[in-house]
Every structure is written in C-alpha cells, then in structure tokens.
C-alpha positions as CSV (number, residue, x, y, z in Angstrom):
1,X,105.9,-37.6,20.0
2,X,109.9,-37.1,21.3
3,X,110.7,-36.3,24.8
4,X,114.1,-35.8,25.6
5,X,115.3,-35.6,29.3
6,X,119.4,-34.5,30.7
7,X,119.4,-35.7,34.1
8,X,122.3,-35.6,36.9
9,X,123.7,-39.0,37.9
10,X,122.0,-39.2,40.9
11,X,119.2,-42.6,41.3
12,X,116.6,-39.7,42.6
13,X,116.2,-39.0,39.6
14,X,114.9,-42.2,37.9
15,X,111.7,-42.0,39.1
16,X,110.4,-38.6,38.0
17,X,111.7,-39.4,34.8
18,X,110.2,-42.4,34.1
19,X,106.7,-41.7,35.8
20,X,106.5,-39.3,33.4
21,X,107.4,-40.7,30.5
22,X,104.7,-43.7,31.7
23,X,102.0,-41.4,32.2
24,X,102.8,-39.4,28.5
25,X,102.9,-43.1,27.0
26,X,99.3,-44.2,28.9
27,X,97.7,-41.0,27.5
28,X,98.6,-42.1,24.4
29,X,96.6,-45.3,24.9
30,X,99.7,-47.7,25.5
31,X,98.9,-51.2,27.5
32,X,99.7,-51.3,30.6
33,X,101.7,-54.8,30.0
34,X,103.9,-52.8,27.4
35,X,104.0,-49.7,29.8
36,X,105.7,-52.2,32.4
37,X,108.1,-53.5,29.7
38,X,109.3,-50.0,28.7
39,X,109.2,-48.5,31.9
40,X,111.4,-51.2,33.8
41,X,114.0,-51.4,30.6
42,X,114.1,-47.6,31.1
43,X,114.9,-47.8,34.3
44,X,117.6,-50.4,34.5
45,X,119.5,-48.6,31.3
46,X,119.4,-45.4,33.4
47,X,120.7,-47.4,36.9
48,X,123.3,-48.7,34.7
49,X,124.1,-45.3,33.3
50,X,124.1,-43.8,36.5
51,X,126.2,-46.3,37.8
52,X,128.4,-47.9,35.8
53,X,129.1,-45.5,33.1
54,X,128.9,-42.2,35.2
55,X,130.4,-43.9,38.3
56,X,127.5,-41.6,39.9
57,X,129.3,-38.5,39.3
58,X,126.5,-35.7,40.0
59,X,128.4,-33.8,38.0
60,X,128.0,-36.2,34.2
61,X,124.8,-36.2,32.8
62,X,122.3,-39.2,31.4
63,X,120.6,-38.3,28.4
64,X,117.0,-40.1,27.6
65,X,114.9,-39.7,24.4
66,X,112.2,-41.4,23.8
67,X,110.4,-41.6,20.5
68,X,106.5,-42.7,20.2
69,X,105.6,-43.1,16.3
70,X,101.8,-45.4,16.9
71,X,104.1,-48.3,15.7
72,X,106.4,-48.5,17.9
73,X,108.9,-47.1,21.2
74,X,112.1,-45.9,21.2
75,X,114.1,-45.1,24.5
76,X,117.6,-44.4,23.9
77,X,119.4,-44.0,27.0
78,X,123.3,-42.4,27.0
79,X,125.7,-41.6,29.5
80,X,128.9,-40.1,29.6
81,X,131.1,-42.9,30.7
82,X,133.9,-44.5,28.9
83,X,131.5,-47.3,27.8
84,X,131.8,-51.5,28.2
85,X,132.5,-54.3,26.2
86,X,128.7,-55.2,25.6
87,X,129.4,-58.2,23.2
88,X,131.1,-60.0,26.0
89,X,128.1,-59.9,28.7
90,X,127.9,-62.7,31.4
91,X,124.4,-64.4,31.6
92,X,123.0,-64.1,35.0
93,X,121.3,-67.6,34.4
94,X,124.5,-69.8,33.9
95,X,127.3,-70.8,36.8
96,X,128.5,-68.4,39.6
97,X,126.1,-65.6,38.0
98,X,122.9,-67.2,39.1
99,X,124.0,-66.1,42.6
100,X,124.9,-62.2,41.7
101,X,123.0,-60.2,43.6
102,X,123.5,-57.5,39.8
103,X,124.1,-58.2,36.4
104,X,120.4,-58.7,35.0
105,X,119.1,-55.4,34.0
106,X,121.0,-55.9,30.3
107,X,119.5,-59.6,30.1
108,X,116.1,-58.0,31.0
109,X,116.1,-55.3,28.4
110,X,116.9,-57.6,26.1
111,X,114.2,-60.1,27.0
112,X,111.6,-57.7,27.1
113,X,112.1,-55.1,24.5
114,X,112.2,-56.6,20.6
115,X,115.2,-54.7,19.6
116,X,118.4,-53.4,21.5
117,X,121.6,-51.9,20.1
118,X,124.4,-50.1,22.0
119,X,126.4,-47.6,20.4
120,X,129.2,-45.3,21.5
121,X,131.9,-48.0,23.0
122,X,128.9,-49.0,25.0
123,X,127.9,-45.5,26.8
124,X,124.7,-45.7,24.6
125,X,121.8,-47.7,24.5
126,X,119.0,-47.7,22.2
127,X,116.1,-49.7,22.8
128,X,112.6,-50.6,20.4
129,X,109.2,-52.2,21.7
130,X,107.0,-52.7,18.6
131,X,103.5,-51.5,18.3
132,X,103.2,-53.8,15.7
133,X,100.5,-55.8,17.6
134,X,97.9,-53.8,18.4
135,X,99.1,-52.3,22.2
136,X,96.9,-50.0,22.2
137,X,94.3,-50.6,25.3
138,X,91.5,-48.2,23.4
139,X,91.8,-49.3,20.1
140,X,93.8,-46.2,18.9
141,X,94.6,-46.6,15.1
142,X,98.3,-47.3,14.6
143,X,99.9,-44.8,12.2
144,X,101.3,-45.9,8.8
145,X,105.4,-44.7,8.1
C-alpha cells in the first residue's frame, strides 16, 4: 500500500492527514503502540515542514508518502524549504535546551522510529518503523520481500 498526500503549509492540515493515514494503517491490522509511534513522528516532520522549511507559506507545499509493505513503514515527509544542517542538531536533553519550549520533534522521531535519514540539504525526511516483530494486533501474516 502507498498513499501520497500534497498539502498547503497551513497546521490545519496535519490532522486530516494523519487521521487518515492512522485509520488506513489500523485496517491493516497495525498495533496501536506502533500507530502512536508513526502517527506522532508524522506529525512533528510535517510541523517542522510547515514551519521551518516552508516558513508557513500557504503558498509551498508538504509532500507525504507513506509506504506499508507487512514488514515495515515508510513516511517520507518533504517540504519545499531551503533545508538545515541536520548533522549539527542540538539535544533537547543537554544544557540551555532542556528549557526550550521546541527543538524535540527530530530527537523524538529518531527515538521512536528505527530508521531516519534526511535527504535534500535537509528539506526531506524519510522515516522506517519495522514490522519485523510481529505488530500486527490480529495476527496478520507478514509478507516476505
């Protein structure tokens, strides 16, 4: 299964999205504990999208895919900002950060999801949770690649 989405860069539009993408994902049998993971990394790589690589310009779009193979999840998430320097990210759990009201979503998604990699200068993220260990709430056979 692929579902691609082009949204304006307006935070209304986060939650459609990703309700729907949750509820494709459940019917497909997905724990709930992995639907949360997936869902809130979603979300934060489109709030950062939105806002810091669109600079909420209605007018730029976010682009989502997300790609369900039995084995695992892909969301890859792209704006069309200029990017960031993503290999120099402050940790939100050290010094002055601790106190930032922002700067965790990238520390989350990369907590919770087994594999991240940006692309594109930064203006694209692509995320991987593994199916690898048996998510599925109704026992749904995982596919072989």
């Amino acid at each position: 299964m692929v579902i691609k989405y082009q949204i304006n860069s307006d935070l209304k539009n986060i939650l459609p999205v990703a309700l729907e993408i949750f509820q494709k994902l459940k019917s497909e049998g997905v724990k709930e504990d992995v639907l949360f993971d997936v869902r809130l990394c979603l979300e934060e790589a489109v709030v950062n999208a939105i806002e810091h690589g669109n600079k909420e310009n209605k007018k730029k779009l976010v682009y989502v895919t997300v790609k369900f193979s039995g084995r695992s999840i892909e969301v890859t998430v792209e704006d069309e900002g200029k990017g960031f320097d993503y290999k120099n990210i402050p940790s939100p759990t050290k010094g002055k950060n601790i106190k930032k009201p922002s700067g965790r979503g990238i520390f989350l998604i990369n907590k919770l999801m087994d594999n991240v990699k940006f692309s594109g200068g930064g203006s694209r993220i692509k995320m991987v949770k593994s199916t690898e260990a048996n998510i599925f709430s109704r026992g749904k056979p995982q596919e072989k690649c």
